[in-house]
KOLTORTI-970913 format. One record per residue (C-alpha): residue in one letter; x, y, z. Coordinates in steps of 0.5 Angstrom, whole numbers, plus 2048, in hexadecimal, padded with zeros to 3 digits. Example, Ala and Ser with C-alpha at 12.3 -4.5 7.8 and 13.67 -1.06 7.14 Angstrom:
BEGIN
a8197F7810
s81B7FE80E
***
This chain:
BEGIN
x70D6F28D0
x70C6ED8D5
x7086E68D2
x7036E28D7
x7026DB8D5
x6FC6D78D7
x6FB6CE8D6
x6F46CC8D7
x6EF6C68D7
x6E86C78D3
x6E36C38D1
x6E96BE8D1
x6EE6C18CC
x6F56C48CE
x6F66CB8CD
x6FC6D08CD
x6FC6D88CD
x7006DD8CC
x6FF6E48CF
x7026EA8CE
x7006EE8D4
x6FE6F58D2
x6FB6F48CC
x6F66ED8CC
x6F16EB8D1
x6F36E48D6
x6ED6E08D5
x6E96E28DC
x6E46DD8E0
x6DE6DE8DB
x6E26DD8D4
x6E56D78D8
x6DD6D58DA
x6DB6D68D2
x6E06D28CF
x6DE6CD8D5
x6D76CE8D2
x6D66CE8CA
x6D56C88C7
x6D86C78BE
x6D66C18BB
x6DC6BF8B6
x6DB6C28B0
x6D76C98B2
x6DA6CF8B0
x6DC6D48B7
x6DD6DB8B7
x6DF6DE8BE
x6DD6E68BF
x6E36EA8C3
x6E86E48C2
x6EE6E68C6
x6F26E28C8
x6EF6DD8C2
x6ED6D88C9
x6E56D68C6
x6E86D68BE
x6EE6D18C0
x6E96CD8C5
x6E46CC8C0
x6EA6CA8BA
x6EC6C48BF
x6E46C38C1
x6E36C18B8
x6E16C78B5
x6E16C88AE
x6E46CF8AE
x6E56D38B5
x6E56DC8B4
x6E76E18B8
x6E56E78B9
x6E76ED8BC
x6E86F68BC
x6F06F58BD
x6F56F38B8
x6F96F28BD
x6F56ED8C1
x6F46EA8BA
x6FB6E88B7
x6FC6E58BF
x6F76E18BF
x6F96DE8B8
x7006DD8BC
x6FB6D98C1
x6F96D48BC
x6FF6D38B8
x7016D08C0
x6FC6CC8C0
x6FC6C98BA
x6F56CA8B8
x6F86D18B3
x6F56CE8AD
x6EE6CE8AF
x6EE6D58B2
x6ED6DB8AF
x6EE6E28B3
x6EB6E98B1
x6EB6F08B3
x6E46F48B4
x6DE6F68B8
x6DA6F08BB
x6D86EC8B4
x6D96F18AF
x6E06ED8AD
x6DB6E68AC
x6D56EB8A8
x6DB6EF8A3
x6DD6E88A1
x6D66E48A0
x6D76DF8A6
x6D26DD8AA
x6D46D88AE
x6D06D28B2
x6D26D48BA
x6D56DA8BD
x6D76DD8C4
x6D86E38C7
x6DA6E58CD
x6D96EB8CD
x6DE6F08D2
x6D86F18D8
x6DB6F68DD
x6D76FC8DE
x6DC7028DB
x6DC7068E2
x6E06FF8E5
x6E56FF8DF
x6EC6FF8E3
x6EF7058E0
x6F67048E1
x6F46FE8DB
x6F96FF8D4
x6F37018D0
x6F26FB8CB
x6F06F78D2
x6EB6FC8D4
x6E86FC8CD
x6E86F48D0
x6E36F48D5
x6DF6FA8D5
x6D86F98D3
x6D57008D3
x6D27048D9
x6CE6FE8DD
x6D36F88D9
x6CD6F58D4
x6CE6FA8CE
x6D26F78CA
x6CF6F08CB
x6C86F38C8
x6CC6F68C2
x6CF6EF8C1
x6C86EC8C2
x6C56F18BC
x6C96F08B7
x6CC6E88B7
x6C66E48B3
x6CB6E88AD
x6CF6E48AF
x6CC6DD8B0
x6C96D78AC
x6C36D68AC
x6C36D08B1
x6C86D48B6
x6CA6D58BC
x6CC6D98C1
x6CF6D98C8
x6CE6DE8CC
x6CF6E08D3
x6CC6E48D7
x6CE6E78DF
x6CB6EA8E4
x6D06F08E5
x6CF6F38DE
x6C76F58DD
x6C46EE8DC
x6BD6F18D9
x6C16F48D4
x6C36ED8D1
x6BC6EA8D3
x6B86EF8CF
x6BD6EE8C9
x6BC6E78C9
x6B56E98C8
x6B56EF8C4
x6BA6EB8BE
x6B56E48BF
x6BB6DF8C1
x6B86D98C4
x6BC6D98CA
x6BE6D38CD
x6C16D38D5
x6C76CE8D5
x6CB6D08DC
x6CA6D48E2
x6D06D58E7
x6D36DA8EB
x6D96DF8E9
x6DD6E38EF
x6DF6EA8EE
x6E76E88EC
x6E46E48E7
x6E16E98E3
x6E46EF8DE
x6ED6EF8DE
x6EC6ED8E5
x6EE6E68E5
x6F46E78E2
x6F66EB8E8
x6F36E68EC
x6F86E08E7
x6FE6E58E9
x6FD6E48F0
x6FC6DD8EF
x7016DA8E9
x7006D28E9
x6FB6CD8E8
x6F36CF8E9
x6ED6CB8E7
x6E76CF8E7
x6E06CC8E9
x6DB6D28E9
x6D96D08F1
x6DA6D68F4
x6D46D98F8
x6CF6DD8F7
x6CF6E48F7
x6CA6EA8F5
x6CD6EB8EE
x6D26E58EC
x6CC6E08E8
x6CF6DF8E1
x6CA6DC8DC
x6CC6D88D5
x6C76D88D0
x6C76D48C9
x6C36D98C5
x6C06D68BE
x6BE6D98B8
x6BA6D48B6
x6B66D38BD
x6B96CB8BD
x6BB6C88C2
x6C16C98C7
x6C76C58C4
x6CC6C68CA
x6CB6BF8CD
x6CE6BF8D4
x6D16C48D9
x6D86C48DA
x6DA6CA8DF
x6E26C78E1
x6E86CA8DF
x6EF6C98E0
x6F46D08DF
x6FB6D08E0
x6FD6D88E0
x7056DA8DE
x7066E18DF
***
């Protein structure tokens, strides 16, 4: 099977991941745009939900998180991200689990200070169907794109301190008013951080087609311009009603794709 290799630059810290082609997803424009996003104050605990790749668990290691988990419904998907952070040198710190959304974390009473899901976002109806299954199960966030993200928001508190936290993003082509509406219903304090325009290629599995077809060097600056549904949002939610901790923007990211 053939393995993609992808080198990027991320809140100033050096990563490496290894990707096999049919069975984890390459991180596309809006994991890239999260990692940009999220801030880990050294010392905090960090749990990233549908891990794949371990990209959000690895950065946060190197960003002085105290213990990093990953979670994710693929075992497979799980022993490769462990290899990611074995190559990064930050294994130590990480711990990866198979399971549904935060189950893994309440089944074991961990509750952690911040947490990130990128949740898959691509209507059911768009999923490329010649995707191998465990890629599909990747993107596809329901009939209109939000479901996922709704379940996520319902049950997280489970598994969050007290004083947590939760970066969460939001996008224009997967039922926005869905997530608003569980922002509410759940009573998260919500906090907007950042607002930037995402293309079609860079949603779902389509950037790694895009990547494919263009092996190299890229940075990613969220420039792009406007359309009728390409607004991501990224929201800080905090369970304690409390003030933002994400203290500045940061919307740069260097990509190196190998395949």
């Amino acid at each position: 099977m053939k393995t993609f290799t992808v080198r990027a630059r991320v809140q100033g810290q050096e990563l490496k991941l290894k990707i096999p082609e049919k069975s984890v997803f390459v991180p596309n424009l809006m994991s890239w745009f999260s990692a940009a996003q999220m801030t880990i104050v050294p010392g905090e605990t960090f749990a990233d939900i549908g891990t794949g790749s371990g990209l959000h668990v690895i950065l946060a290691a190197k960003l002085g998180a105290k213990t990093a988990y990953g979670v994710d419904i693929s075992p497979t998907v799980v022993r490769n991200a462990r290899v990611n952070a074995r190559l990064n040198g930050v294994e130590r710190l990480c711990r990866f689990m198979s399971g549904s959304l935060v189950d893994p974390l309440v089944e074991r009473g961990i509750k952690v200070d911040v947490m990130i899901y990128n949740a898959p976002q691509f209507p059911g109806m768009a999923v490329d169907k010649k995707l191998p299954g465990r890629l599909k199960e990747s993107v596809d966030g329901g009939p209109g794109g939000g479901s996922l993200n709704v379940r996520f928001l319902k049950g997280a508190k489970r598994a969050l301190a007290p004083h947590g936290r939760i970066y969460n993003p939001m996008v224009g082509w997967a039922q926005p008013e869905l997530t608003r509406r569980a922002m509410k219903d759940f009573r998260y304090g919500v906090h907007e951080i950042s607002r930037v325009q995402v293309p079609p290629w860079g949603r779902g599995n389509l950037t790694r087609e895009w990547l494919l077809e263009r092996p190299g060097k890229h940075r990613f600056d969220y420039r792009w311009p406007k359309g009728a549904d390409t607004q991501a949002q990224m929201f800080e939610l905090r369970v304690d009603g409390g003030k933002p901790v994400a203290r500045e923007l940061r919307n740069v990211v260097d990509v190196a794709f190998t395949a």
